[in-house]
mmCIF entry with sequence, helices, sheets and N, C-alpha, C, O atoms, coordinates in Angstrom:
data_MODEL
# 
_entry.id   MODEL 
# 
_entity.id                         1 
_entity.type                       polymer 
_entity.pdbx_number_of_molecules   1 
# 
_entity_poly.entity_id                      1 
_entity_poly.type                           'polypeptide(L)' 
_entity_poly.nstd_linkage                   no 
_entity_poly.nstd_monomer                   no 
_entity_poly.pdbx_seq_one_letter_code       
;(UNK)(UNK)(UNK)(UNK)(UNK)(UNK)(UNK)(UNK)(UNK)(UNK)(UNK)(UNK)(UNK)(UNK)(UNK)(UNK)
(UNK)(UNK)(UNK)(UNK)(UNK)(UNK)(UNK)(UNK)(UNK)(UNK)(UNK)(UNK)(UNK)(UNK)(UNK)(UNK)
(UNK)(UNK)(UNK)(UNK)(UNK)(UNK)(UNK)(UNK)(UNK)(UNK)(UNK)
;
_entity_poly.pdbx_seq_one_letter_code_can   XXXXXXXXXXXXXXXXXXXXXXXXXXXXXXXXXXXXXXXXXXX 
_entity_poly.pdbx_strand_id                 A 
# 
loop_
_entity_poly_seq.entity_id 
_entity_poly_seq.num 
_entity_poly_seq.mon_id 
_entity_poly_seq.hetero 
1 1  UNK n 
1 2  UNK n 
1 3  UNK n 
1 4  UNK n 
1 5  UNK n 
1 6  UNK n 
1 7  UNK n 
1 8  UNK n 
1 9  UNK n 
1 10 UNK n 
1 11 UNK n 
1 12 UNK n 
1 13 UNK n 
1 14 UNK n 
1 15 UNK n 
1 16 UNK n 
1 17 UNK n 
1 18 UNK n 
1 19 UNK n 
1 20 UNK n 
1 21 UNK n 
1 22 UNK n 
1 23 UNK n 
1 24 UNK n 
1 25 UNK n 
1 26 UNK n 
1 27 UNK n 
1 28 UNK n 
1 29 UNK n 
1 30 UNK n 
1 31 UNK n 
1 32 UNK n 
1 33 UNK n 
1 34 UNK n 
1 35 UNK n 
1 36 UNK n 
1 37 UNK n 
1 38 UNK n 
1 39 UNK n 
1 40 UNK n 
1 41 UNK n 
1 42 UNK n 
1 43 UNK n 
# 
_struct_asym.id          A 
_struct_asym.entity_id   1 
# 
loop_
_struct_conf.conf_type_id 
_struct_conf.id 
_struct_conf.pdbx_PDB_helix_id 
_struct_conf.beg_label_comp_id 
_struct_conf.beg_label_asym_id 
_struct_conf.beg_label_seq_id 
_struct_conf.pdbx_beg_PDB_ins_code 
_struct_conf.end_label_comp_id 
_struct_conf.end_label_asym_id 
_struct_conf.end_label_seq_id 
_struct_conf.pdbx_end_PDB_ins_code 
_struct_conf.beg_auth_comp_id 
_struct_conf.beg_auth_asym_id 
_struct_conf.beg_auth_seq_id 
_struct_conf.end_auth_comp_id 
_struct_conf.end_auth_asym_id 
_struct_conf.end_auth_seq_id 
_struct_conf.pdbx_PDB_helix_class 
_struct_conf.details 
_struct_conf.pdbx_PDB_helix_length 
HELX_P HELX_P1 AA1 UNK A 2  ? UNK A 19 ? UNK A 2  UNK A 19 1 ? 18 
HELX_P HELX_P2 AA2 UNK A 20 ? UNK A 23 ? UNK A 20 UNK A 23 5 ? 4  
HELX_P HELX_P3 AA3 UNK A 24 ? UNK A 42 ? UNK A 24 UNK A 42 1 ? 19 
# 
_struct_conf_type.id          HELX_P 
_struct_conf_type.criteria    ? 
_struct_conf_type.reference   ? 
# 
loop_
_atom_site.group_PDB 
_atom_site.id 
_atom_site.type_symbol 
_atom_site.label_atom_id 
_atom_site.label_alt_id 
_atom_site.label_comp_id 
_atom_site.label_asym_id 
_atom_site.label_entity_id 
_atom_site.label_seq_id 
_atom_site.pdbx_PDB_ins_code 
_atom_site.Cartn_x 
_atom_site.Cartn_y 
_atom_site.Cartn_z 
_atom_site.occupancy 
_atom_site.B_iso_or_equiv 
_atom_site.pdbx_formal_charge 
_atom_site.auth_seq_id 
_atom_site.auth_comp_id 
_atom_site.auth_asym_id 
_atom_site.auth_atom_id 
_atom_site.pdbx_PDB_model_num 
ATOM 1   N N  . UNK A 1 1  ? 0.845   -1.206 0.000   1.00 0.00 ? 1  UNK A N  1 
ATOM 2   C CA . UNK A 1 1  ? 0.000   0.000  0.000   1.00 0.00 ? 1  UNK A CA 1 
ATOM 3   C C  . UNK A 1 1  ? 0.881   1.258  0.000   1.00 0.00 ? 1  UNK A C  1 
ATOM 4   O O  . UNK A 1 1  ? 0.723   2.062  -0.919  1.00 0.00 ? 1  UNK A O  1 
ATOM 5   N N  . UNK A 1 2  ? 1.650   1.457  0.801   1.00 0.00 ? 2  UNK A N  1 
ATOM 6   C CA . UNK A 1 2  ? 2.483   2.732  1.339   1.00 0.00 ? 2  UNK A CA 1 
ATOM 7   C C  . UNK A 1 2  ? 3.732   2.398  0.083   1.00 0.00 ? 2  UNK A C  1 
ATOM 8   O O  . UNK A 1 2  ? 4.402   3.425  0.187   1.00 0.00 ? 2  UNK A O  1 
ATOM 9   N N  . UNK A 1 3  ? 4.217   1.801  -0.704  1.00 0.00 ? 3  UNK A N  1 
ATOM 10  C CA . UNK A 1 3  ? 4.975   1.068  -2.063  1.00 0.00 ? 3  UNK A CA 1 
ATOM 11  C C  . UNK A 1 3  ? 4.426   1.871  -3.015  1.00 0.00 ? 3  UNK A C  1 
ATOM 12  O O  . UNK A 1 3  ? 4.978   2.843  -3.531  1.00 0.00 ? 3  UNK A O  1 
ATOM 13  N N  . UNK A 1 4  ? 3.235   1.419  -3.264  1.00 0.00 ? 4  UNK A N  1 
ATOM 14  C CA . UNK A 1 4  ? 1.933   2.598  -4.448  1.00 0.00 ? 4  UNK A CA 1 
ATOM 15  C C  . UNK A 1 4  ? 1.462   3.654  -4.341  1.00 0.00 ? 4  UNK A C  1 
ATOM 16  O O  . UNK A 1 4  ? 0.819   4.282  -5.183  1.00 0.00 ? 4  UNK A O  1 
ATOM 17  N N  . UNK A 1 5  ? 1.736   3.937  -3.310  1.00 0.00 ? 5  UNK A N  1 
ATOM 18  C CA . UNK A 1 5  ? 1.690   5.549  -2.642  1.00 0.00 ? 5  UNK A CA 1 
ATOM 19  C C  . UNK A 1 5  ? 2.797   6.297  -3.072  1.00 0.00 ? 5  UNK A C  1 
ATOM 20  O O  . UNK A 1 5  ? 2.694   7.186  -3.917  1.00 0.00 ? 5  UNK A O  1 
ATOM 21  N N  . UNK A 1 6  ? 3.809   5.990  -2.554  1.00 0.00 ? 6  UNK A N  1 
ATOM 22  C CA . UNK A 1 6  ? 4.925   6.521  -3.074  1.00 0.00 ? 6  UNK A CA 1 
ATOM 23  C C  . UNK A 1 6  ? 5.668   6.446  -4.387  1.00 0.00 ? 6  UNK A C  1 
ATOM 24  O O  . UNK A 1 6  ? 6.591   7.193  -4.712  1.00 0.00 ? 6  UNK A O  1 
ATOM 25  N N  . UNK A 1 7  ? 5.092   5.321  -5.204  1.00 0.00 ? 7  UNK A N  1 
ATOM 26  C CA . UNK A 1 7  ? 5.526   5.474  -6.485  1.00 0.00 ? 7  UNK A CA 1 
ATOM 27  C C  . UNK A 1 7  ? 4.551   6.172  -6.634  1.00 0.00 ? 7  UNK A C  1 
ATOM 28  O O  . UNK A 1 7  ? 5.086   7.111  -7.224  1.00 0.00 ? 7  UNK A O  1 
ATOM 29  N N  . UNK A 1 8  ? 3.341   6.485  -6.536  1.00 0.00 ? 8  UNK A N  1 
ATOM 30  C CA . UNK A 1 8  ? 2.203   7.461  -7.457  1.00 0.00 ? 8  UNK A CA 1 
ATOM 31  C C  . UNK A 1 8  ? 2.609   8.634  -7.141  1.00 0.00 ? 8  UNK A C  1 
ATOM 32  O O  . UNK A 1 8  ? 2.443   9.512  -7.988  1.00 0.00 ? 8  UNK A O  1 
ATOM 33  N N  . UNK A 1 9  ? 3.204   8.967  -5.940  1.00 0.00 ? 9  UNK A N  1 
ATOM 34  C CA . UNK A 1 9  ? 4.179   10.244 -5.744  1.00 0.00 ? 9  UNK A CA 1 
ATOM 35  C C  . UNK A 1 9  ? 4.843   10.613 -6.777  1.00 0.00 ? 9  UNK A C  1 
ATOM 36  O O  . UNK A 1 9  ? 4.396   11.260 -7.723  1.00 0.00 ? 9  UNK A O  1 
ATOM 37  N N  . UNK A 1 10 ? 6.029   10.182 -6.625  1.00 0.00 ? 10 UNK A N  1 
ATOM 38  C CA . UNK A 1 10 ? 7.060   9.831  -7.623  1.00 0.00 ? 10 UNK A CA 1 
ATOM 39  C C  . UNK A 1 10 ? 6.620   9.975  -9.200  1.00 0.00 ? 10 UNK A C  1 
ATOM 40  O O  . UNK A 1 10 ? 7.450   10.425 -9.990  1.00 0.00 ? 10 UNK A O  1 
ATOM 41  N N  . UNK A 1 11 ? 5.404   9.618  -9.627  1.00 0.00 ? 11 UNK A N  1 
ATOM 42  C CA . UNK A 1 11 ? 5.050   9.734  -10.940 1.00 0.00 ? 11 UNK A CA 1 
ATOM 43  C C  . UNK A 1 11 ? 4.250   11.057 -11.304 1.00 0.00 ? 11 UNK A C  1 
ATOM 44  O O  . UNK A 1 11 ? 4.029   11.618 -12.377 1.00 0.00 ? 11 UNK A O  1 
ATOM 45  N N  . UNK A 1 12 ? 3.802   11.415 -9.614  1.00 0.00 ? 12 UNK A N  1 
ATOM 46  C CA . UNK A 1 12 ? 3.115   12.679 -10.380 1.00 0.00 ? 12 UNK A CA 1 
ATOM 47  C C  . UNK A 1 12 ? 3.867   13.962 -9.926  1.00 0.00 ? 12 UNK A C  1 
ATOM 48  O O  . UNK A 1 12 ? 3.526   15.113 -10.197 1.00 0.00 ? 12 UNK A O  1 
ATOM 49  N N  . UNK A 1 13 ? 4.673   13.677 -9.379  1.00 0.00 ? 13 UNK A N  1 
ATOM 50  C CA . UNK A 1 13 ? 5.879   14.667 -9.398  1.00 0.00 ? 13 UNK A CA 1 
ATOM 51  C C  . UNK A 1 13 ? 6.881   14.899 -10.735 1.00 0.00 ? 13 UNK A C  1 
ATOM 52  O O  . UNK A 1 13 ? 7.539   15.873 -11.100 1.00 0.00 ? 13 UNK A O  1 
ATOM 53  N N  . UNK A 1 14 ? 6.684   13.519 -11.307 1.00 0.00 ? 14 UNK A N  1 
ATOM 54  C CA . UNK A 1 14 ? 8.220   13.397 -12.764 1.00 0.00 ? 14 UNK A CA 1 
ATOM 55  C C  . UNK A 1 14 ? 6.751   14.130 -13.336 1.00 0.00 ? 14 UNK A C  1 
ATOM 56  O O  . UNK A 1 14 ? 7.128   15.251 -13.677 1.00 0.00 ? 14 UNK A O  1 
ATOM 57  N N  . UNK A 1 15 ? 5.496   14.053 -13.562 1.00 0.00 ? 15 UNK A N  1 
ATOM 58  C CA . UNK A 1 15 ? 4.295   14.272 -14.842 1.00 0.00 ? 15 UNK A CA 1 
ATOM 59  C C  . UNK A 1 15 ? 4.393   16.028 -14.455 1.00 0.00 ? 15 UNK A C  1 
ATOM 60  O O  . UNK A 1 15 ? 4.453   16.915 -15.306 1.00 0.00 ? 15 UNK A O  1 
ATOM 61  N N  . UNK A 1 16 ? 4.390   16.266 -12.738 1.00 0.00 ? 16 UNK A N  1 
ATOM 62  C CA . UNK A 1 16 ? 4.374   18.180 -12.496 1.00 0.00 ? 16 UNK A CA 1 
ATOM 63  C C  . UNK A 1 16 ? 5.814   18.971 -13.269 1.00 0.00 ? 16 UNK A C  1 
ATOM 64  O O  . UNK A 1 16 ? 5.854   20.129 -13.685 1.00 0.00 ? 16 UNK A O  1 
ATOM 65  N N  . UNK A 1 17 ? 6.541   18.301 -13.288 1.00 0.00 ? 17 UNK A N  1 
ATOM 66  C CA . UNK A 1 17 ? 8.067   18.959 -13.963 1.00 0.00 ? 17 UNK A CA 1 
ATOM 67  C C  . UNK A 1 17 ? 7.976   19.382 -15.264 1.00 0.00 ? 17 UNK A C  1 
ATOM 68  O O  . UNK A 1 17 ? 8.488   20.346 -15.833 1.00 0.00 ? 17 UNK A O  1 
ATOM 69  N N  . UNK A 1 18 ? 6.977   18.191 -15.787 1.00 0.00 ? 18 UNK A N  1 
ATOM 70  C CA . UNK A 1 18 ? 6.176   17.964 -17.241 1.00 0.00 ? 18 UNK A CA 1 
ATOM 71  C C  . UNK A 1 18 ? 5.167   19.014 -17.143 1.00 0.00 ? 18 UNK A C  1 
ATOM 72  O O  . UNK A 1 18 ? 5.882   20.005 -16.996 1.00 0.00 ? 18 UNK A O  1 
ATOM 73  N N  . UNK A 1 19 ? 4.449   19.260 -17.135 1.00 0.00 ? 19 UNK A N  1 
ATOM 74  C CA . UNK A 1 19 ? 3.201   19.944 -17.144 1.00 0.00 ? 19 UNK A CA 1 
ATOM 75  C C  . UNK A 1 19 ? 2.424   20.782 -15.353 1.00 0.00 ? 19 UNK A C  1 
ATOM 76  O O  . UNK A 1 19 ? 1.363   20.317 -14.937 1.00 0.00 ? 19 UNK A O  1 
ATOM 77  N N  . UNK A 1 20 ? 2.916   21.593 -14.795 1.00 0.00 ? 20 UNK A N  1 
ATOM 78  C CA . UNK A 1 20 ? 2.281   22.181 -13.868 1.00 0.00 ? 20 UNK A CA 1 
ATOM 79  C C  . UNK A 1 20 ? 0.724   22.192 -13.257 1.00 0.00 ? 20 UNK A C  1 
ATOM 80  O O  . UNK A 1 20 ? 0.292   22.628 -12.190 1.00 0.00 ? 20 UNK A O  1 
ATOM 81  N N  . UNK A 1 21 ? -0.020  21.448 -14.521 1.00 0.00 ? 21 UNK A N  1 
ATOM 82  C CA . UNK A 1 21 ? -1.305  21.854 -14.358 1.00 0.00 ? 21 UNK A CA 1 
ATOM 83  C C  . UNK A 1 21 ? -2.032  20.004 -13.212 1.00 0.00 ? 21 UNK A C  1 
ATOM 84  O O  . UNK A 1 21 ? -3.072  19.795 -12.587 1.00 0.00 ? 21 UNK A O  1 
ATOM 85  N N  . UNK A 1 22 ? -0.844  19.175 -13.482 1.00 0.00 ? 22 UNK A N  1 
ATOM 86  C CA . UNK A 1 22 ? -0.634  17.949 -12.595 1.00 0.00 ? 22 UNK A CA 1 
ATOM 87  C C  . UNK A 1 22 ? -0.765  17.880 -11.475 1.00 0.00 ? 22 UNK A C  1 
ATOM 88  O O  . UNK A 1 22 ? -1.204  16.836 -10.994 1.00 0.00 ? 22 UNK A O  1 
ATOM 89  N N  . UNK A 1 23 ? -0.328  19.303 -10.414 1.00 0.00 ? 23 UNK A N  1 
ATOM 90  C CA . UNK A 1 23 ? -0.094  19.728 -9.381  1.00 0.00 ? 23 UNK A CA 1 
ATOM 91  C C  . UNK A 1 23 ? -1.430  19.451 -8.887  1.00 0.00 ? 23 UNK A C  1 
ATOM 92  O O  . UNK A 1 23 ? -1.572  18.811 -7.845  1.00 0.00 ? 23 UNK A O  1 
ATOM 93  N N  . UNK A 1 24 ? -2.501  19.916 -9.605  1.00 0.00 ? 24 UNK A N  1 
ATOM 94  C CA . UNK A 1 24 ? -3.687  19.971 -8.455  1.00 0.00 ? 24 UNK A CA 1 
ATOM 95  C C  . UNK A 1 24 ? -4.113  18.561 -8.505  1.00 0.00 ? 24 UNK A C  1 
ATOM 96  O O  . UNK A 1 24 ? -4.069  18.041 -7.391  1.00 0.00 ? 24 UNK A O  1 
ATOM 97  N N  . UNK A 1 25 ? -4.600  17.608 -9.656  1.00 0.00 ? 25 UNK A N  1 
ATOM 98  C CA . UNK A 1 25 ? -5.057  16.421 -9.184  1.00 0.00 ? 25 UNK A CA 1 
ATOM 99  C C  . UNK A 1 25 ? -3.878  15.365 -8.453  1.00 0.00 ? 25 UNK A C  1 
ATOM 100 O O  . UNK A 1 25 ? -4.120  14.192 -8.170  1.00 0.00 ? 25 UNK A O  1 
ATOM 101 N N  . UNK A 1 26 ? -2.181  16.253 -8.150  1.00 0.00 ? 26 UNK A N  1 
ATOM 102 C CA . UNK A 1 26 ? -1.512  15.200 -6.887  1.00 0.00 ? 26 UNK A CA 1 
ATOM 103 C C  . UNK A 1 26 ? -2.109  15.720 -5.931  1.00 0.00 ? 26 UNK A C  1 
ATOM 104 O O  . UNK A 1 26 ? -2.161  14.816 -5.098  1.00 0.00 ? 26 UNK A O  1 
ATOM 105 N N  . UNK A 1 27 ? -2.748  16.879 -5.384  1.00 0.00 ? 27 UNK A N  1 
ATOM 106 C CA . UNK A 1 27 ? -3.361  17.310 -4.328  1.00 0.00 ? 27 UNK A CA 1 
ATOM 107 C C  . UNK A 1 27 ? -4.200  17.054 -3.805  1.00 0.00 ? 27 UNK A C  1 
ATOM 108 O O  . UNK A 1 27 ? -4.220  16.802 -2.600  1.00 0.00 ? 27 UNK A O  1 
ATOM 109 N N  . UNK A 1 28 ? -5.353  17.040 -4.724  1.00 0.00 ? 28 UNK A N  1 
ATOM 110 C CA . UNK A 1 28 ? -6.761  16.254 -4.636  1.00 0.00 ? 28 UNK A CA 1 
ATOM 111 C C  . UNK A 1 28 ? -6.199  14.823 -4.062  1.00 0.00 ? 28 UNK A C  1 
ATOM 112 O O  . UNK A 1 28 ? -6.433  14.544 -2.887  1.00 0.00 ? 28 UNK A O  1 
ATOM 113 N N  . UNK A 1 29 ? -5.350  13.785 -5.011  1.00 0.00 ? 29 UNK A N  1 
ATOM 114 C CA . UNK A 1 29 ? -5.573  12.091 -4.821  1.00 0.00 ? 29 UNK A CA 1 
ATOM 115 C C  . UNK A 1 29 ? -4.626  12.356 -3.141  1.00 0.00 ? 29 UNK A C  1 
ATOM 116 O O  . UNK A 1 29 ? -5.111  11.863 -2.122  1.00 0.00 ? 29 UNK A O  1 
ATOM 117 N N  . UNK A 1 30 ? -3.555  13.008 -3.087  1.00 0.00 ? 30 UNK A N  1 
ATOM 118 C CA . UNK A 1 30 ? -3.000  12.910 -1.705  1.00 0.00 ? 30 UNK A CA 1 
ATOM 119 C C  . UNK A 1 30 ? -3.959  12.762 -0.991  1.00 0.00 ? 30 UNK A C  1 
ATOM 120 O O  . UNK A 1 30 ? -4.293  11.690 -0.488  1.00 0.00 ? 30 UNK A O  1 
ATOM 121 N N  . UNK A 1 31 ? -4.927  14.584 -0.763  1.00 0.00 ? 31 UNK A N  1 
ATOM 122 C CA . UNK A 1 31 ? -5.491  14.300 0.331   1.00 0.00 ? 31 UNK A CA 1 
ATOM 123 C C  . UNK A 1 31 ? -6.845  13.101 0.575   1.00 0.00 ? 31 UNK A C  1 
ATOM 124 O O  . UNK A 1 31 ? -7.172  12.602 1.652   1.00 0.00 ? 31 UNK A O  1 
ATOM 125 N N  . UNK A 1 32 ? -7.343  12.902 -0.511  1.00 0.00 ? 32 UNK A N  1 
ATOM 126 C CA . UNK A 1 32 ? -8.145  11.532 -0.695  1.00 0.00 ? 32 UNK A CA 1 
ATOM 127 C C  . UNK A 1 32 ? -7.199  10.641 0.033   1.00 0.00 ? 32 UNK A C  1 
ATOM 128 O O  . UNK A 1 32 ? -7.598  10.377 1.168   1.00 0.00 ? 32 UNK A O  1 
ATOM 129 N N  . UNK A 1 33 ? -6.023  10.084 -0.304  1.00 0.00 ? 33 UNK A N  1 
ATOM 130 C CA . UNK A 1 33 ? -5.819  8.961  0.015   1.00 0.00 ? 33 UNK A CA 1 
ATOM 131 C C  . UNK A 1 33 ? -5.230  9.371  1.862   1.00 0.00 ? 33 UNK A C  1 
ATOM 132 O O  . UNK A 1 33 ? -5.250  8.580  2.805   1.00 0.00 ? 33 UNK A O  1 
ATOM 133 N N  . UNK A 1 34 ? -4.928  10.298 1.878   1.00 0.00 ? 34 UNK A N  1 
ATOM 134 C CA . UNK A 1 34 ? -4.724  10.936 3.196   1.00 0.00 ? 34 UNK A CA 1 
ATOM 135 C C  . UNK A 1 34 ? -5.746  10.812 4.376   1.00 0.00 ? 34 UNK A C  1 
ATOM 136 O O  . UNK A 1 34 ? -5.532  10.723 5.585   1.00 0.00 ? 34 UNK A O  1 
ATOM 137 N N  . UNK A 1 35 ? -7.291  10.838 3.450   1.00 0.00 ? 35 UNK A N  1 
ATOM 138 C CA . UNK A 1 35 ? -8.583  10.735 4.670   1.00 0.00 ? 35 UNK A CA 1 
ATOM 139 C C  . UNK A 1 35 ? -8.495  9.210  4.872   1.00 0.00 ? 35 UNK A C  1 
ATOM 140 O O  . UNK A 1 35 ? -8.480  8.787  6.028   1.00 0.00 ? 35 UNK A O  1 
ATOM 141 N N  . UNK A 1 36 ? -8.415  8.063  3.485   1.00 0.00 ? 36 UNK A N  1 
ATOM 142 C CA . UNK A 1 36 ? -8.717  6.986  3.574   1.00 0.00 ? 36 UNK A CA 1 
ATOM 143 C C  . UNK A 1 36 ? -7.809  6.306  4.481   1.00 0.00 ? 36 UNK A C  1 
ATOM 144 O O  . UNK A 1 36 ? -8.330  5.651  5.384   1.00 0.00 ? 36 UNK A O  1 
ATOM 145 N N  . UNK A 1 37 ? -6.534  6.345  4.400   1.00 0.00 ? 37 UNK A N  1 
ATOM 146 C CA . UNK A 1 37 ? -5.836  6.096  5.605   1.00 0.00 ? 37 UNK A CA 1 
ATOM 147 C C  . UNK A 1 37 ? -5.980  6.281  6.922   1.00 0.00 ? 37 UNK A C  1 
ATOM 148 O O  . UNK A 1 37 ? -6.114  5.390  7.762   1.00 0.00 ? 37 UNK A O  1 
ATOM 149 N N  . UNK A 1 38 ? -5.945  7.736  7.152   1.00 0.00 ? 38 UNK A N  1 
ATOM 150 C CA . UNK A 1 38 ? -6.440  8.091  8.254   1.00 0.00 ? 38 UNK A CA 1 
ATOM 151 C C  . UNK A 1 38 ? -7.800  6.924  8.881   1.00 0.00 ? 38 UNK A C  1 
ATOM 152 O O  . UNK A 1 38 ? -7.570  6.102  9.768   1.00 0.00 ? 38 UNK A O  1 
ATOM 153 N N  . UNK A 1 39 ? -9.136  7.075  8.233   1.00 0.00 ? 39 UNK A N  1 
ATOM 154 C CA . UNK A 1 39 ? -9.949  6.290  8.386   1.00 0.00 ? 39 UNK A CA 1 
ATOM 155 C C  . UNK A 1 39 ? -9.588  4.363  9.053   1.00 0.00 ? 39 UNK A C  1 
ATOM 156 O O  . UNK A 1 39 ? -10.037 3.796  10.049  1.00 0.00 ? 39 UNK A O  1 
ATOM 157 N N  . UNK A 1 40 ? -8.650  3.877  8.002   1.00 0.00 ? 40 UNK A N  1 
ATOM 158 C CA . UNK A 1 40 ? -8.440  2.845  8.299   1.00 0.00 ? 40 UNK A CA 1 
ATOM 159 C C  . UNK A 1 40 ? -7.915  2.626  9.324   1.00 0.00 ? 40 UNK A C  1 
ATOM 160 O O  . UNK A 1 40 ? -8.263  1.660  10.003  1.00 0.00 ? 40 UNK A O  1 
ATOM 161 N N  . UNK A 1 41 ? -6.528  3.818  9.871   1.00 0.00 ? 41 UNK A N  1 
ATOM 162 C CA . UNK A 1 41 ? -6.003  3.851  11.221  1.00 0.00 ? 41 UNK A CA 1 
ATOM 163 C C  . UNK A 1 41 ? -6.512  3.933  12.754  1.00 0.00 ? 41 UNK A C  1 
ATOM 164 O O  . UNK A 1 41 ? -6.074  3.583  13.850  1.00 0.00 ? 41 UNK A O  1 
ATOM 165 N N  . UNK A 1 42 ? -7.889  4.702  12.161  1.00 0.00 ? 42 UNK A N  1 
ATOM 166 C CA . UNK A 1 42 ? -8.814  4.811  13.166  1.00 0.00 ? 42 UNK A CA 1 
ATOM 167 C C  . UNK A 1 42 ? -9.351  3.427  14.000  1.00 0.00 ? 42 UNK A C  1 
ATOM 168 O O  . UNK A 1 42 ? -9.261  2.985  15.145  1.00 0.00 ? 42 UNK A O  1 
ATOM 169 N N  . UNK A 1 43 ? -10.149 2.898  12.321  1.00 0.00 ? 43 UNK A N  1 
ATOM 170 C CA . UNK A 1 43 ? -10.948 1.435  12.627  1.00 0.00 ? 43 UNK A CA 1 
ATOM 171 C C  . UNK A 1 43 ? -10.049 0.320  13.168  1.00 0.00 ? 43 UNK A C  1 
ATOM 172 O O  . UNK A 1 43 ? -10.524 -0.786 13.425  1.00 0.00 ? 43 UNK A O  1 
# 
């Protein structure tokens, strides 16, 4: 899980260098995947 996280990092960081406009949907999926975690840590 935390493997695919960080490569999807990693990819949408090499795609923001590429194109700036990338920036907001790594923001959006972070904090998505940021609540879903959170959530699971909870339960």
């Amino acid at each position: 899980m935390l493997t695919s996280f960080l490569a999807d990092c990693y990819i949408q960081l090499f795609y923001y260098t590429k194109n700036p406009y990338f920036v907001n949907i790594f923001h959006i999926r972070t904090s998505d995947l940021n609540k879903k975690t959170h959530l699971q840590e909870m339960s």
